[in-house]
N, C-alpha and C positions, 0 to 999 in steps of 0.2 A: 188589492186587499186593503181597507179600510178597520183600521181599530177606535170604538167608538168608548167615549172615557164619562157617564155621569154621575155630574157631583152634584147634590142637590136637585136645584131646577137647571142648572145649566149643562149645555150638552157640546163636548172639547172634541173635534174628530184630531185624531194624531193620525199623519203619513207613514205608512210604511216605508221600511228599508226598497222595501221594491219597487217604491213611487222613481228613488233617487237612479236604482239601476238601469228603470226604462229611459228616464229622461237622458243618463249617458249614451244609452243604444243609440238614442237619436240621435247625438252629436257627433261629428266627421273627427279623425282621430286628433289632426288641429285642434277643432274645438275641446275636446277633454284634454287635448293637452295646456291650452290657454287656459281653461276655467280650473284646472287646480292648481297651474304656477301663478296663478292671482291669488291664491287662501292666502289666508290669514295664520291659517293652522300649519305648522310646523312638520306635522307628520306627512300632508296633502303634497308639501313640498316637496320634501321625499319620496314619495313616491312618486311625484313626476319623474324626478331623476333615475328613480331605480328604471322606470317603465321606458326609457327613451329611446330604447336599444327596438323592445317590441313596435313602438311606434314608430319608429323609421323603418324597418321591416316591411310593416302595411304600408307606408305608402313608398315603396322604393323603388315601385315604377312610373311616377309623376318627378321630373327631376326637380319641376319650383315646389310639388309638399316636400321632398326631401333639405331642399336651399332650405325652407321656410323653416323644416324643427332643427337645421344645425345654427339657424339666427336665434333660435329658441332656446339653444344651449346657451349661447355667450350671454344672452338676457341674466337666466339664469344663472350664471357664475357672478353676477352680483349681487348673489343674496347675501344678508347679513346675516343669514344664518349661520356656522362654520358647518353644522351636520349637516344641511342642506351642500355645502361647496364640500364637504368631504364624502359624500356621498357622489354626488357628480362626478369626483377625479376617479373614484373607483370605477365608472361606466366607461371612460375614456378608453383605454385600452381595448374595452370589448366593440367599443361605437367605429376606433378605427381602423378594426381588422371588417368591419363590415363595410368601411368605406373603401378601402384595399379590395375586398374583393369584387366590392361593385363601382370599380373607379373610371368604366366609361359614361355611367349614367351624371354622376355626380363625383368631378375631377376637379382634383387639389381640393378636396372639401377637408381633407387633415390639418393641412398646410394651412388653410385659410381660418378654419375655424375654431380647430381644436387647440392645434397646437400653442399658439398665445396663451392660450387656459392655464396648459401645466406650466410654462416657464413662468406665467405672472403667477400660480400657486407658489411657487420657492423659495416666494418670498413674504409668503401670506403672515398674519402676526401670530393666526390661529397655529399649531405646534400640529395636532391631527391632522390641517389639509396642507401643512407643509408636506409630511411626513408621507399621504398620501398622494400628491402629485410625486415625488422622490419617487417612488417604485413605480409610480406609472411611468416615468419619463424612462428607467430602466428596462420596463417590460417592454416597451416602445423601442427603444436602440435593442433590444436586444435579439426583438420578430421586425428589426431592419424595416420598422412601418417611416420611417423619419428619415428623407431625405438627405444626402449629404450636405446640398446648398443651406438647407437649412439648419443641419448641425453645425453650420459654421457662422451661417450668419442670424439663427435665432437663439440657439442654444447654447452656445460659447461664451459670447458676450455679456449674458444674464448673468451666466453662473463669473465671469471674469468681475462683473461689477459686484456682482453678491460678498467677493471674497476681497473686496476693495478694505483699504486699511479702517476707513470711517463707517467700515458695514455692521449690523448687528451680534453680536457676537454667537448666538446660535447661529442665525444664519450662518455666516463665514463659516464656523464648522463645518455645518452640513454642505454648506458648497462647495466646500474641499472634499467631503467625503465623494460626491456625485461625483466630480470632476476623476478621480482616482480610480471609482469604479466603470465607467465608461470609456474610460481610459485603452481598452481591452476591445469596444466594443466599435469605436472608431474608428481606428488603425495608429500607426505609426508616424504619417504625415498631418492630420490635422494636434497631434497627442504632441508633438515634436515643436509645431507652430504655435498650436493657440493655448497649451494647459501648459507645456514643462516651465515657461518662462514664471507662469503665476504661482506656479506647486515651488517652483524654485527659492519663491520670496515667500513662502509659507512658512518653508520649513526654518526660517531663520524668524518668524514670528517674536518676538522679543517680548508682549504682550499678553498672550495666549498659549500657555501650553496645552490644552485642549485641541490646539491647531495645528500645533508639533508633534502631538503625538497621533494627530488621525493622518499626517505626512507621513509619521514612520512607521506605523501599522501598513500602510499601502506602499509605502518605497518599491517594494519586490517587483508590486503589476505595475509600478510605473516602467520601471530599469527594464522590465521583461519586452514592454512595448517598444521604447525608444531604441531600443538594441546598446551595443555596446561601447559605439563612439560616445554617444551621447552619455549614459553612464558614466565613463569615465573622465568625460572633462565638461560635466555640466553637475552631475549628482553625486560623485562621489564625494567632492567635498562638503556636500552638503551634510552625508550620509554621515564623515567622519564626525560634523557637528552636532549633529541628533545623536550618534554614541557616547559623547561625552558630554549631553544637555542633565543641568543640574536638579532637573525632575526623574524620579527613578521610573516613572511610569514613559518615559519617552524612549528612557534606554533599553527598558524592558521588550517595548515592541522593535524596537531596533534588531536586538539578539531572536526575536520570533521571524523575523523575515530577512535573515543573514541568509542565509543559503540560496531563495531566490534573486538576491541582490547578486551575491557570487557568481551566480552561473550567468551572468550579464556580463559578467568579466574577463577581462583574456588572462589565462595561467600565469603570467607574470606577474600582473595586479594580486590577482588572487594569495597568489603565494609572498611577494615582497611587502604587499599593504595591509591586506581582508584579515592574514595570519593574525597581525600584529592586533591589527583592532579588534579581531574576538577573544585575545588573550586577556586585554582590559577586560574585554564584558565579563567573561570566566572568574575574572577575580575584583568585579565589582562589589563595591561597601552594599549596596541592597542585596538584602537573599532572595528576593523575588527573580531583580534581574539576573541572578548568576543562578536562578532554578529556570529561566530561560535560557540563557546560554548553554548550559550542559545539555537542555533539550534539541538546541538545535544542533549542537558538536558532531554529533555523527552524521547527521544529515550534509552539514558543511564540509567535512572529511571526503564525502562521498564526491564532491566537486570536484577532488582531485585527482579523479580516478584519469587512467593514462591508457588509450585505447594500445596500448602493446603490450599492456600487461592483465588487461580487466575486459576486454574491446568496448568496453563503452565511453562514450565521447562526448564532452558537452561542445555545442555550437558556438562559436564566439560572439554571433548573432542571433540564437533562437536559445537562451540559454536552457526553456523551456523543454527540449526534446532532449535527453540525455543518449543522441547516440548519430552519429554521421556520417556522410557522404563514405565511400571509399578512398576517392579522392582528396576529402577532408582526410582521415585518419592518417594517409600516405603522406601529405603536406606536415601532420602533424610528426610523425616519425622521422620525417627530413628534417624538422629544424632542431628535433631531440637529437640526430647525430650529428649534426652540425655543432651545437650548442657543447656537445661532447668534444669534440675533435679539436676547439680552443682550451680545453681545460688542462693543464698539465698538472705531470705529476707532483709537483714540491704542495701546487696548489690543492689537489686533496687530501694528501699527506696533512697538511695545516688542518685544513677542515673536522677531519679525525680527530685530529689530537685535541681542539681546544672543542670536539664534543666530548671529550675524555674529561676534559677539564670541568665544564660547564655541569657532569654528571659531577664529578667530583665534588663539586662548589656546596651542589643542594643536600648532597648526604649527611648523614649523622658523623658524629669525629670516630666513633670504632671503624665505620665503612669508608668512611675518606681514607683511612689507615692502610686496611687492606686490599682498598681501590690505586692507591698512590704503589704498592707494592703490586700491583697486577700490572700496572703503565710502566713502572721499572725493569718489570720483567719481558715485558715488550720490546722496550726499546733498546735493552739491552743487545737482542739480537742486530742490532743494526749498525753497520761500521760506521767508524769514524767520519769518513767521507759524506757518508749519504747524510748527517748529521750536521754537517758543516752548511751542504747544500743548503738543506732546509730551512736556516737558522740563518734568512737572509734577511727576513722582516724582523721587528722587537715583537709579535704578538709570538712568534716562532721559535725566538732564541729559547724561551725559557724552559720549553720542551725539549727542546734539544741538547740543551744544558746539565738539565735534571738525568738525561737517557747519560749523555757523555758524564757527567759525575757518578752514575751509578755504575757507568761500565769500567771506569778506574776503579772504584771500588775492587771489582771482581775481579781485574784483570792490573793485580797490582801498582796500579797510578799508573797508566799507561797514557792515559788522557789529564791534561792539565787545562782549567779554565781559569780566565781572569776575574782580576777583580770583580769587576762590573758586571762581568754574568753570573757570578755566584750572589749578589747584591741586586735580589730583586723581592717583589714583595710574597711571591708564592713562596720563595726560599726562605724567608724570613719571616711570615705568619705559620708557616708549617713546623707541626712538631717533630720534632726529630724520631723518628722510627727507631725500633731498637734491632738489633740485628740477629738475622734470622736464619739457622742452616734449611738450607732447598735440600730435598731431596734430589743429590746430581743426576741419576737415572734420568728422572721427571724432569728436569731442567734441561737436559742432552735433549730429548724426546722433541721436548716444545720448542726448544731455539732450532734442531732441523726441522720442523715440520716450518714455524716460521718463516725461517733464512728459505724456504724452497719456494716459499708464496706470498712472500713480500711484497716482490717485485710485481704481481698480479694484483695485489691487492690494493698498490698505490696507484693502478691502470686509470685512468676516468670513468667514470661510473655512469651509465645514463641510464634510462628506463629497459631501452634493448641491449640491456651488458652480455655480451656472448655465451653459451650457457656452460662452457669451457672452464671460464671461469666461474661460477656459481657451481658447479659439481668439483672443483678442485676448492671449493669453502665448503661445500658440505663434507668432503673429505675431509678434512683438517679438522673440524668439529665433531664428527663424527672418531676421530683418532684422539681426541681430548676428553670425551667424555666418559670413556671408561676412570680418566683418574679427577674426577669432578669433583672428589670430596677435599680435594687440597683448592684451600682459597684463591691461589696464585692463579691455577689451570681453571677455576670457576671463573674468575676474574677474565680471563683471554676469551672462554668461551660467551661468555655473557655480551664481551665488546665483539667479539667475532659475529654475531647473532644482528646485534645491531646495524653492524655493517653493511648486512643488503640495508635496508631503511632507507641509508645514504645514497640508492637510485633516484633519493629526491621527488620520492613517490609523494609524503604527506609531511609537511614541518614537523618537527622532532618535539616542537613544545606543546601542538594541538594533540598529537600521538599518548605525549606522556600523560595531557590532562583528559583524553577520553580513559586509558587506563586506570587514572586513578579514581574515576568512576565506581569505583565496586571498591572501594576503602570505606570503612564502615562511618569513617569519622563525617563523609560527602552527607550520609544521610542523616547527620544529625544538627549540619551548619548548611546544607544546601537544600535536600528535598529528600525525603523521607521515601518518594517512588523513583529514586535517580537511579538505582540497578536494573530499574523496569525500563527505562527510555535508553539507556545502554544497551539492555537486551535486544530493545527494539529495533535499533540501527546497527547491527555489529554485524549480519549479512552484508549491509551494503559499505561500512569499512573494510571487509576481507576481501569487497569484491575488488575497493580502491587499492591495498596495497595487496591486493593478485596472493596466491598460495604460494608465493616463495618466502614469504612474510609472514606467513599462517604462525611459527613462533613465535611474532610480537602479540600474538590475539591469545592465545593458545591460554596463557596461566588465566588471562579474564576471562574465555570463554566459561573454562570449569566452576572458578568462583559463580559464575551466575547459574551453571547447573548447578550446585549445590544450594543455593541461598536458602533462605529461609522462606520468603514470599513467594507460598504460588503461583502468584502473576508473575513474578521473573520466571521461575521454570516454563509455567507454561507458554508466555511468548518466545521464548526458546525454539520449542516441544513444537508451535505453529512454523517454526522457520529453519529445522533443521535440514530437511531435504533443501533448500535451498543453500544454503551451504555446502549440503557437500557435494552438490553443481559446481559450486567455486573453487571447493577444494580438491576435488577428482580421488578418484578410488583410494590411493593408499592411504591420503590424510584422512577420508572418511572412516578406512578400517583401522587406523591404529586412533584416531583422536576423537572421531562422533561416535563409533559405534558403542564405545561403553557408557557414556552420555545417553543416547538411545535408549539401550537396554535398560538405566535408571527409569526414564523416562516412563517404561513399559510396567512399571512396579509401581508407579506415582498413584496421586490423588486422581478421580477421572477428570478434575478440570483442566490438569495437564495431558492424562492421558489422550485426550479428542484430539490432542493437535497433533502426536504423531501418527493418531490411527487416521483423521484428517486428511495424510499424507501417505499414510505407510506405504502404498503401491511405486511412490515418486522417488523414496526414500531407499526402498530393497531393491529397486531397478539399479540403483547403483550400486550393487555389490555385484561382486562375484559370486556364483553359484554357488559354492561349497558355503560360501557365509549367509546365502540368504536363505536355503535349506535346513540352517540351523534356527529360525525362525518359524517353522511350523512347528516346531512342538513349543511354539508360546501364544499360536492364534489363538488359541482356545481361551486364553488366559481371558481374552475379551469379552467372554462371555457373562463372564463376574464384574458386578459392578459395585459401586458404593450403594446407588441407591437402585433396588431393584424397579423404580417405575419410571428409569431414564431411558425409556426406550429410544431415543433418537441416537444415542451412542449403539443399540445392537443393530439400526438402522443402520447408522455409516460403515459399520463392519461388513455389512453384507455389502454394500455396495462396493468398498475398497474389493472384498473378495472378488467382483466380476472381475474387478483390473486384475487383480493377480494374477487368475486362470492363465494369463498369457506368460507367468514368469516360470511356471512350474510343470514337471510334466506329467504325462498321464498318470502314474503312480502313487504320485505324490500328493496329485489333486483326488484321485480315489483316496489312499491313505489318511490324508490329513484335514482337507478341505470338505469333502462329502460330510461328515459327519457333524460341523460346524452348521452346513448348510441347510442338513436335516433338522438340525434343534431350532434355528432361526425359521422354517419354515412351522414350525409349530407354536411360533413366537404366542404371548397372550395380546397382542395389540395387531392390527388389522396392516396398519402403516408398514410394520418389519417384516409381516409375512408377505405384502404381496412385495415387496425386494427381492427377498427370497426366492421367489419364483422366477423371477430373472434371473436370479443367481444359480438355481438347479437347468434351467433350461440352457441356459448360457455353459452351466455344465457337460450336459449332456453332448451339446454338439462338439466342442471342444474332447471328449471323449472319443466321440464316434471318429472324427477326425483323424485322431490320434494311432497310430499306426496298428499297434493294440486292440482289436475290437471286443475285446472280453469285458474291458471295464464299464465299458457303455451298456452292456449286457446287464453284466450283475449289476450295475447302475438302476437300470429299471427295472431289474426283476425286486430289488429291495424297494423301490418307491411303492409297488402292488402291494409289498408284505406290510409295511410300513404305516403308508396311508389308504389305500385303497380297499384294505382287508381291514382299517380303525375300525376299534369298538367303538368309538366317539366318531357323531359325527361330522364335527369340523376335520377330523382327517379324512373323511372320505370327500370332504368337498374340498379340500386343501389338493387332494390330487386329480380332481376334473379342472382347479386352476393352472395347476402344473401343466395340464396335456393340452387345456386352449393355449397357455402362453408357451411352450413349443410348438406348435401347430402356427399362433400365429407369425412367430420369429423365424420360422422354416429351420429349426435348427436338429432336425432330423427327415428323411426323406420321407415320406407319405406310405412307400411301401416298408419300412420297418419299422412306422410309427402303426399300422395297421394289425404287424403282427405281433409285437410285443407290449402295447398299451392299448390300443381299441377294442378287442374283448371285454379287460377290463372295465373301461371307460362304461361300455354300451349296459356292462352287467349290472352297472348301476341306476338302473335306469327301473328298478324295481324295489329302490333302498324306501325305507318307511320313511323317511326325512324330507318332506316335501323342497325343504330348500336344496340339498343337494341335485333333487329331480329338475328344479328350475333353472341351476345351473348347467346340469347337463344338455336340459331341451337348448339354450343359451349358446352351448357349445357346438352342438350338432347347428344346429341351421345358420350361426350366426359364422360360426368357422370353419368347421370337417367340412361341409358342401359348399363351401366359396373355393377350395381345393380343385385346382383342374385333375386328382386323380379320384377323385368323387363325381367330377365331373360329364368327364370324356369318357372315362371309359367303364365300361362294364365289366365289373369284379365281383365277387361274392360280397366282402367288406363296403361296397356300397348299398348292396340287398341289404344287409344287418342294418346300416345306419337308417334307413329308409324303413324299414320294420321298426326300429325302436323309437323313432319320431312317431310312426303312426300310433305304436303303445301309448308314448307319451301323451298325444294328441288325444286320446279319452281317459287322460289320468281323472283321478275324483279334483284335484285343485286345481282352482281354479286359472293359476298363476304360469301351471306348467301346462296347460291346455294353451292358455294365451302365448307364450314363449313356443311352442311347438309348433303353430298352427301358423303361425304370420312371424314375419320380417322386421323385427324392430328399428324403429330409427339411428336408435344407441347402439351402437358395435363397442363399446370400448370395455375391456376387460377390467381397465381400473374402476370405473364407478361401481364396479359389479361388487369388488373385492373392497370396496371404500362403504358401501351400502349396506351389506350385507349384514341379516341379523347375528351373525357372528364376531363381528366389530366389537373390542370394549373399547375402542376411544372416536 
């Protein structure tokens, strides 16, 4: 085609576009690859690169055209374009999964060609094709197209030189980043040898904190690879330097990747070092980094869980899997009794006391007052002797001092102390208490119950403390708290309470600063959503200090059921069955269930998270308690906003689960009628659930020892739906009957005689779409039925009659559906289609 242009007398022929396309046909895919990586044009360029992938394709049964366009590439990567070289690195990855798969034809053509590409991109000056070989080199390690030889000996070294002291300062960044993230994808032996040495000298960067802080953004996937020897006597010191680097953006990511760092750790580090240095970040001068630390608090808590008391387990190697061997857990309970069986008693006696002290220290002076008189009253009970014992160290005496001067006191000067132990600085900043009549009753009461479990309670303490003793302390507490309003017996039980704790489950200072979490003051100097990220991990702190400990959780769980912010309720409201997995029945019925029922009354953005659950959640009660919940299902039916249909969606669905908690009765009584409204739903979505949810009924019914309810079951679905003046209920109940029919959740001969009459008499309703679904019904389901099938019955004559009716109906639709075997079986598209649908 010839376009002919004239101007005056002169006459211009202009080529057509179609001149240019023939003359390509002509060319071998070489040559259009040569003649547009020659342009001039910018865009030609480009598009050779986009097209490289098709062009090797065509000729990838010649192995010299294939050698020839991967020399075509490397040409190409010296264009001085960047779009051109960043355009390329983006074909990389696809060019060498096609070499991968065709790598007898054209072997080591990765290796040989490509690969130099991306590692000499990494260091490109352009910032785009840095940035774009970066994640090719990653999608490359990560579909294992990249040899090991070569990860070591082309890839290592690039990135070791890139992050060299005299390298460009973006670069080195990004080298570190890549080096971090591959880190994972390498393994543990080359990640060991050829990066920890250089991430090592990173993070001490004295130059860059840019470099420091992309070292302590990734610490966690390093520590997680190298395992835990390495960790501990190669990074951790490092780690300690990055928490205390005088950029707050360093420490910040520090405190974001504590918990992964920990579980690299073995329990000892953990507890004697990790404690101490997330108490800094906690009360770090940036509010940023300590809205980091309180984030990661519960997660870090979670590290110390003790498979004897939670069973879950972190590896001292894979800190990554939170849960081990048999063998593991067993080794670990062996060196927890061991570790037990060196402890004596004077030495936890101590332990006690100066956490008495230590609470004492932080409190206000009213509460130090009536604290200092609850420790008097303690010690009181204890003779002179065991006093002396104790009172062998100087951190010791002055406890012991303070018990033996208060019990002269009482016991008219019976005890004398010297100079020098009366002449200490507790006894001389403290203010003199004024003196107080005890009720002797309540003082008799306390000092026997004491004097009789003293001696148990100075025992050594480990994770598996005999549960002898733990039911002779909830005795004892249990026998104080009828007189709980006197300060003295608040005071004992309060320290009694704390005393499990001291199984050494979770440091005592991380405990008290994840509690004070939910102090309203956290969210106005620390982070405004800090009762939400509380909320979020306090499953996995209950699961750490196990339900014997459920007391230390107990006042802060309530505080965050009550808050103000519905995001704290409602992350809650998502995790409470989980909970009371960890708590087991009785904590659940006396401490989540009234929480729950708040729950059930909430906003609906809370309410989804127990209805979410709710099946997970009443499996753990006991019958009598979870019977007292049907007469609140209903409740769900009301919502805030009436066109949230995905909330009467999940209702139905939780109700399949429940069928199994309730019984015949109950599910007739309570459940049915729920069932019924949701199968009438106005949206397409909730009713066809519903219908699972009736058929899933029905069989469960029939099942059920009781055959009456299943009876009157469908004799009300006839009245209901089948007998509707509307006709989406007449065709809501030929859904019902295909999705019993096709779940088999009633037998064929008493689904014949108590619903296929029915079914077949509709088969004359004026509603053409009803008729389409019934023709739908019969050929696509009733006669796929071996008792339609095989044998010869009257209920097979009917069905076979009312196909043939159907079969010259006037519509067209129910002719076609009657007469032939559609490809489509599936009842949801029916129910998803249908002109009854409003969404």
């Amino acid at each position: 085609v010839v376009k002919i242009l004239i101007l005056q007398s002169d006459v211009i022929i202009i080529p057509s576009a179609l001149d240019f396309v023939s003359q390509d046909e002509m060319l071998t895919p070489l040559g259009r690859l040569d003649k547009y990586a020659a342009s001039e044009n910018i865009f030609n360029r480009q598009m050779v690169a986009r097209s490289l992938l098709d062009t090797l394709k065509e000729v990838s049964d010649d192995e010299r055209d294939c050698i020839a366009v991967l020399e075509r590439i490397s040409r190409l990567a010296d264009d001085s374009e960047p779009t051109v070289r960043a355009e390329l690195m983006e074909q990389v990855p696809h060019i060498a999964m096609f070499c991968q798969e065709n790598r007898p034809s054209i072997p080591y053509a990765f290796s040989k060609y490509l690969l130099p590409i991306v590692v000499r991109y990494l260091a490109d000056q352009n910032n785009q094709v840095r940035k774009t070989s970066q994640a090719a080199l990653l999608v490359l390690l990560e579909q294992e197209l990249i040899e090991r030889y070569d990860v070591e000996t082309k890839v290592c070294p690039v990135l070791i030189d890139l992050t060299a002291p005299d390298s460009n300062d973006d670069v080195k960044t990004e080298a570190v980043a890549i080096m971090c993230k591959m880190a994972s994808m390498v393994g543990k032996d080359i990640t060991e040898r050829l990066v920890l040495p250089r991430f090592c000298e990173m993070c001490c960067d004295c130059r860059m904190f840019h470099v420091r802080k992309v070292c302590a953004a990734n610490f966690g996937d390093i520590c997680s690879v190298v395992g835990q020897q390495a960790t501990e006597e190669m990074l951790l010191p490092r780690f300690f330097q990055l928490c205390s680097d005088n950029v707050w953006g360093v420490r910040k990511a520090c405190a974001e990747c504590f918990m992964a760092v920990s579980c690299a750790t073995s329990q000892e580090v953990r507890r004697t070092k990790l404690s101490t240095l997330f108490i800094n970040l906690i009360s770090d001068p940036s509010r940023w980094v300590r809205q980091a630390a309180f984030q990661s608090l519960g997660p870090f808590i979670s590290t110390f869980a003790n498979p004897s008391s939670s069973g879950q387990y972190f590896k001292e190697e894979d800190g990554k899997n939170p849960e081990g061997s048999d063998s593991e857990v067993e080794d670990e309970l062996n060196r927890t009794e061991d570790l037990s069986s060196h402890v004596d008693n004077d030495h936890f006696a101590t332990k006690l006391e100066n956490a008495l002290e230590d609470q004492n220290t932080v409190s206000n002076n009213s509460q130090r007052e009536s604290d200092f008189q609850t420790e008097s009253s303690f010690h009181c009970t204890l003779s002179s002797e065991s006093c002396g014992e104790m009172a062998d160290e100087n951190e010791r005496s002055s406890h012991c001092c303070t018990a033996g001067l208060r019990e002269a006191g009482l016991n008219s000067q019976e005890t004398s102390l010297s100079e020098q132990e009366l002449y200490n600085s507790f006894h001389f900043w403290r203010t003199p208490l004024p003196e107080i009549d005890i009720d002797f009753e309540l003082q008799q009461t306390s000092e026997i119950i004491l004097d009789r479990e003293f001696q148990e309670l100075t025992m050594p303490v480990s994770p598996n403390i005999p549960m002898a003793t733990r039911k002779e302390l909830e005795e004892m507490i249990e026998n104080l708290e009828p007189h709980i309003d006197d300060p003295d017996v608040k005071g004992i039980v309060k320290m009694l309470k704390h005393f499990y704790v001291f199984c050494d489950v979770v440091p005592q200072a991380l405990l008290d600063q994840y509690l004070s979490m939910t102090d309203p003051s956290r969210a106005q100097t620390v982070d405004t959503e800090i009762a939400k990220h509380c909320a979020y991990s306090l499953p996995g702190v209950a699961l750490t200090l196990g339900r014997q400990n459920w007391h230390c959780l107990k006042d802060t769980y309530e505080t965050l059921a009550s808050d103000m912010q519905w995001k704290v309720r409602r992350t809650l409201a998502f995790s409470i069955h989980e909970l009371a997995v960890i708590l087991g029945d009785q904590l659940t019925a006396g401490d989540l269930v009234p929480v729950f029922n708040g729950f059930l009354k909430d906003l609906d953005e809370v309410r989804i998270g127990v209805l979410k659950h709710l099946h997970d959640f009443l499996k753990l009660l006991h019958l009598d308690k979870r019977r007292e919940y049907l007469y609140q299902l209903q409740e769900f039916l009301v919502t805030d906003n009436s066109r949230n249909w995905r909330f009467r969606a999940e209702l139905a669905e939780q109700l399949i689960l429940l069928l199994d908690l309730y019984s015949a009765r109950d599910i007739y009584d309570y459940l049915r009628p729920i069932a019924f409204s949701l199968c009438a739903d106005k949206v397409s979505s909730v009713r066809w659930i519903s219908y699972k949810l009736v058929s899933e009924m029905v069989k469960k019914l029939y099942m059920a020892s009781t055959s009456t309810f299943v009876v009157d079951l469908m004799n009300e679905l006839v009245e209901k739906f089948c007998r509707c003046r509307k006709w989406s209920g007449r065709q809501t109940f030929v859904f019902i009957c295909q999705t019993i029919s096709e779940d088999d959740c009633l037998p064929m001969d008493q689904f014949a005689v108590h619903l296929l009459p029915h079914l077949l008499h509709l088969a004359s309703d004026r509603v053409p779409n009803v008729r389409v679904l019934l023709a739908k019904t019969l050929k696509q389901t009733l006669l796929e039925k071996e008792y339609f099938l095989n044998s010869a019955n009257s209920h097979q004559e009917a069905v076979e009659q009312t196909i043939m009716v159907l079969q010259m109906d006037d519509d067209s639709d129910v002719k076609y559906f009657a007469s032939i075997h559609p490809a489509s079986t599936k009842i949801a598209d029916d129910a998803m289609s249908t002109a009854s649908s409003t969404y």
